[in-house]
N, C-alpha and C positions, 0 to 999 in steps of 0.2 A: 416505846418511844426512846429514843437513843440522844442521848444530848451532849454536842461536840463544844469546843470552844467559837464558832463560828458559825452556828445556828443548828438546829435540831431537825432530827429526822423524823417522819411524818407520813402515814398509809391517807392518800384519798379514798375517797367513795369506792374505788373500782380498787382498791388494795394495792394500787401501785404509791412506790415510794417517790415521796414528796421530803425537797430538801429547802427548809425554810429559812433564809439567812436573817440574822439580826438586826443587820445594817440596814435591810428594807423595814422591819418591823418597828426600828426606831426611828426611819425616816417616816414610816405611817404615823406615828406618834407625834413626832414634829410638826407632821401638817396639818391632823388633828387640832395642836395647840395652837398655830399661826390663823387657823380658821376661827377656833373660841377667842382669840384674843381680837379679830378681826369684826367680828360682830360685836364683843361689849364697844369697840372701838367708833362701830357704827351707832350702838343703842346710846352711847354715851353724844355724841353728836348731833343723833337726832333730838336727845332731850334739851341740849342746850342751845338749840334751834341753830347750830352752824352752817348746815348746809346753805341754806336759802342765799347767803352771802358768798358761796362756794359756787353755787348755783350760778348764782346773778357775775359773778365774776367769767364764768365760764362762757356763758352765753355773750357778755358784752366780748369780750376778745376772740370769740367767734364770729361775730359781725365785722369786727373792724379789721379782722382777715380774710376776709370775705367779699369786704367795700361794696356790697350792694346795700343801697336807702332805696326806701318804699316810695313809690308816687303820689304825691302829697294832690290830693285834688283842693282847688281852690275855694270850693262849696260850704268848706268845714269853717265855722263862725261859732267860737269860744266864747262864754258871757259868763262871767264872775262873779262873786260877792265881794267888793273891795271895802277897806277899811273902814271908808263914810260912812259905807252904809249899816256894815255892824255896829258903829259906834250912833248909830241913828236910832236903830232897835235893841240897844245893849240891854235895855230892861224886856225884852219877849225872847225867850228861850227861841232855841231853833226849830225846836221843835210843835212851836205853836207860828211858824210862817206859812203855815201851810194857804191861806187864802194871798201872800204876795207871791207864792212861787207858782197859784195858779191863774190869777190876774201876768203876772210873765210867759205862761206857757198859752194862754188864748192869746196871747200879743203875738208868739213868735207863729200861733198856727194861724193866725190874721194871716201874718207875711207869706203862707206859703211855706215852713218850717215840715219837710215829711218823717223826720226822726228828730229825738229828743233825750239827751243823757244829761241824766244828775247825779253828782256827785256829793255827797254830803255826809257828814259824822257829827249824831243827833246829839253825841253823849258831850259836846264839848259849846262851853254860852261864851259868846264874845267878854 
């Protein structure tokens, strides 16, 4: 092997001369380094949960270049827990309503209600 100022001389497989330049070997090196720095870059992001903010950014200015809103049907009827009434049961955790949230859900399949979403975070008491 024969080594010049401008990259070294080299037999492949088949004994023919292979002429290897620097300047790509240290451009592989480069990119090499740009990729390991590109992934702690990723691991570090995901740990400090940044994406989802990156995320949600991304997606809302998609939409509003976009300008298409969904079809709201008129059917859809929200019902709450408002203030009163947590401060009515501030002494039963939330996790013990279970007999008023099922005296509401026989009310709403009285009306005729054919789906039913709840929403709730048990870990947190008025």
């Amino acid at each position: 092997m024969n080594r010049t100022d401008i990259g070294e001389l080299c037999l492949d497989n088949t004994g023919k001369r292979i002429f290897i330049i620097k300047r790509q070997r240290m451009l592989f090196k480069k990119s090499l380094l740009i990729i390991f720095i590109s992934c702690i870059l990723v691991e570090i992001c995901t740990y400090n949960n940044w994406f989802p903010p990156l995320e949600q950014v991304i997606y809302d200015t998609y939409h509003r270049m976009a300008k298409v809103r969904p079809q709201y049907t008129p059917h859809v009827v929200i019902i709450a827990i408002d203030d009163k009434t947590l401060n009515y049961f501030k002494e039963d955790p939330l996790v013990f309503w279970g007999p008023h949230f099922a005296q509401a859900i026989s009310a709403l399949r009285k009306a005729g209600v054919t789906a039913i979403g709840i929403d709730l975070i048990f870990s947190i008491n008025p």
